[in-house]
KEVO-701030 format. One line per field, with one value per residue (C-alpha): residue number from 1; x, y, z; chain. Coordinates in nm, 3 decimals, m for minus. Layout:
% KEVO-701030
pos	[NUM / ...]
c1	[X / ...]
c2	[Y / ...]
c3	[Z / ...]
unit	[A / ...]
***
This chain:
% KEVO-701030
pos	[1 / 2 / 3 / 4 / 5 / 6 / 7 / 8 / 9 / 10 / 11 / 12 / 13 / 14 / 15 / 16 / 17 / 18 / 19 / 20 / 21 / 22 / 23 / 24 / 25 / 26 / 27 / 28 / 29 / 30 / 31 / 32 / 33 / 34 / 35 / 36 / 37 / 38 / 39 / 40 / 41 / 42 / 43 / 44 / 45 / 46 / 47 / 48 / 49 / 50 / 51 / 52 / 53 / 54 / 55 / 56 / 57 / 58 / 59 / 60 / 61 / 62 / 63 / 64 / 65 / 66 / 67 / 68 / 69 / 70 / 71 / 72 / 73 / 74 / 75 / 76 / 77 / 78 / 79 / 80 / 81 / 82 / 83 / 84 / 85 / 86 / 87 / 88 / 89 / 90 / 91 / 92 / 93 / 94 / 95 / 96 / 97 / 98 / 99 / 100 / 101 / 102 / 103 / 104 / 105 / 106 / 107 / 108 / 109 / 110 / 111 / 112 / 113]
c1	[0.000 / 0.268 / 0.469 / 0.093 / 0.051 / 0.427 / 0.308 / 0.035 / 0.170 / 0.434 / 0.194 / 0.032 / 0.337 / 0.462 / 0.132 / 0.121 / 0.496 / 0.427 / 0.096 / 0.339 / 0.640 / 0.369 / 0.205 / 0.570 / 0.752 / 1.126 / 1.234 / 1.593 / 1.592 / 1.996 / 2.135 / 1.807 / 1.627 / 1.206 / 0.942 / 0.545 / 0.286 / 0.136 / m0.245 / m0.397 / m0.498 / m0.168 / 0.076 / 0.329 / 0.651 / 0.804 / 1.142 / 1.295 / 1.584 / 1.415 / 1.165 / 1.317 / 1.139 / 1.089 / 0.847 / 0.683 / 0.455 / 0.250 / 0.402 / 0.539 / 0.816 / 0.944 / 0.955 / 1.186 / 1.103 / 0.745 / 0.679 / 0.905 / 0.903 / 0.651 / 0.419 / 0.471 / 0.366 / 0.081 / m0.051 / 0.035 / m0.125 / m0.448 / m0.488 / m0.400 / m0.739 / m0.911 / m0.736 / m0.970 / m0.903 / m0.911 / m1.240 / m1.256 / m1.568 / m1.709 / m1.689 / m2.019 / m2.235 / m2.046 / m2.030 / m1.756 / m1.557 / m1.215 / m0.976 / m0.728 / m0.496 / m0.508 / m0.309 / m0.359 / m0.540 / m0.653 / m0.861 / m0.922 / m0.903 / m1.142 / m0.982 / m0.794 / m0.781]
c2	[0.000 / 0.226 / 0.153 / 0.289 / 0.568 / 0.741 / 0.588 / 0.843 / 1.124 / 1.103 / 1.103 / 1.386 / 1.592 / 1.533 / 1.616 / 1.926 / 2.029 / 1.961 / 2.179 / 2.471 / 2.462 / 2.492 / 2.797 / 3.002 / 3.104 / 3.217 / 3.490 / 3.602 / 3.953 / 4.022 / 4.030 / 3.969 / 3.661 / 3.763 / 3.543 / 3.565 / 3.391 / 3.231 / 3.197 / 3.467 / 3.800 / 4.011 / 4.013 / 4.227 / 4.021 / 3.939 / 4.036 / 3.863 / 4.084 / 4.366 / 4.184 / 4.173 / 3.956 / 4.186 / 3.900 / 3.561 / 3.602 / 3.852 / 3.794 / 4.138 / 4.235 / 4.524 / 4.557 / 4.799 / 5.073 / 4.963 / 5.350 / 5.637 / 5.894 / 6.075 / 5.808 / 5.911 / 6.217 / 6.212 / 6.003 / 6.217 / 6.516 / 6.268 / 6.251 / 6.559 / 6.773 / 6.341 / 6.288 / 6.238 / 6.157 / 5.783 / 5.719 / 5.494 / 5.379 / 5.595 / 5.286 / 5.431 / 5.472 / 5.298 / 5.565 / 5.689 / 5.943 / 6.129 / 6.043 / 6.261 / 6.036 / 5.859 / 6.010 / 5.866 / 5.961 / 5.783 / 5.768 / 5.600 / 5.601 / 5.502 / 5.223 / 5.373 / 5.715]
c3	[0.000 / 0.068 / m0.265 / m0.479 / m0.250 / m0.318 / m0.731 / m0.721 / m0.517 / m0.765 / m1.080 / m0.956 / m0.907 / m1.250 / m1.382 / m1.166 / m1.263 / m1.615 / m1.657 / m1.471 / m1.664 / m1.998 / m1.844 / m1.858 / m2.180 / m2.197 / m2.377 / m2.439 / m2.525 / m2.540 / m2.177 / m2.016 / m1.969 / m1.949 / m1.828 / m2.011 / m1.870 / m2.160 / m1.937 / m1.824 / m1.914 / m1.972 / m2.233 / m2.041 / m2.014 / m1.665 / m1.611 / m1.309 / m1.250 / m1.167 / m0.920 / m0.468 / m0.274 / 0.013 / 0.217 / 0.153 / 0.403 / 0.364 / m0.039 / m0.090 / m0.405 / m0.527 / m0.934 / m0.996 / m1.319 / m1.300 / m1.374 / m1.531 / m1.402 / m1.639 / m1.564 / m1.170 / m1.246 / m1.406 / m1.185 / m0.868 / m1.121 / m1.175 / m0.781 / m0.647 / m0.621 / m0.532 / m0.229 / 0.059 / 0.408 / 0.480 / 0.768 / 1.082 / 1.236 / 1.530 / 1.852 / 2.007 / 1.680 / 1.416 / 1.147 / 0.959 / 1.136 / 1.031 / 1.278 / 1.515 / 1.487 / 1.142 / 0.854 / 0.590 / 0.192 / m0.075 / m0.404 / m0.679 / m1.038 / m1.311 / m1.577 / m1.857 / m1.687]
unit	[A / A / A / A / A / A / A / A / A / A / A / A / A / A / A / A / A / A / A / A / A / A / A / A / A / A / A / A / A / A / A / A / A / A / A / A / A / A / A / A / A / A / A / A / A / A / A / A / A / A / A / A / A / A / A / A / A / A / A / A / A / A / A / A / A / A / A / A / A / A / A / A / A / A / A / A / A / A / A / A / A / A / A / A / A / A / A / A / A / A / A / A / A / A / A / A / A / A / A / A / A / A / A / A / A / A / A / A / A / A / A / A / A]
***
């Protein structure tokens, strides 16, 4: 029984690791290599060497020149007169209150703004 058991763990896993590895492309664009995710929704390619792992858990990474600059800007110029302060519920009624203490802003865009 043991003997099937590590058989079919290790049929899944292959079939697993084989439905992964077709789900990623390589691309070698000169000194680069770039990863595209052939499912899904995006056609941006992934480059590796400009993601840091900053945490696994929570999953957190940094992708370096997501943005120029430009970019940056326009969206800081985009949110600028938007920015409303973030609320905190009231403990006694419940409602949305600005806080003393809380100092934080946010706001959202609309898609393809």
């Amino acid at each position: 029984m043991e003997h099937r058991d590590f058989l079919i763990f290790s049929l899944c896993f292959l079939f697993l690791l084989s439905n992964i590895s077709h789900s990623v492309a390589r691309f070698s664009g000169g000194k680069e290599s770039v990863m595209k995710l052939t499912t899904g929704t995006s056609s941006v390619p992934l480059d590796p060497t400009r993601v840091t792992q900053i945490s696994w858990r929570p999953r957190a990474f940094i992708y370096r020149a997501f943005l120029t600059d430009k970019e940056c800007d326009h969206l800081i110029t985009l949110a600028k007169d938007k920015l409303e302060k973030s609320m905190v519920a009231d403990n006694e009624s419940g409602k949305s209150i600005e806080s003393e203490v809380r100092t934080s802003s946010g706001m959202f865009l609309k898609k393809a703004q």
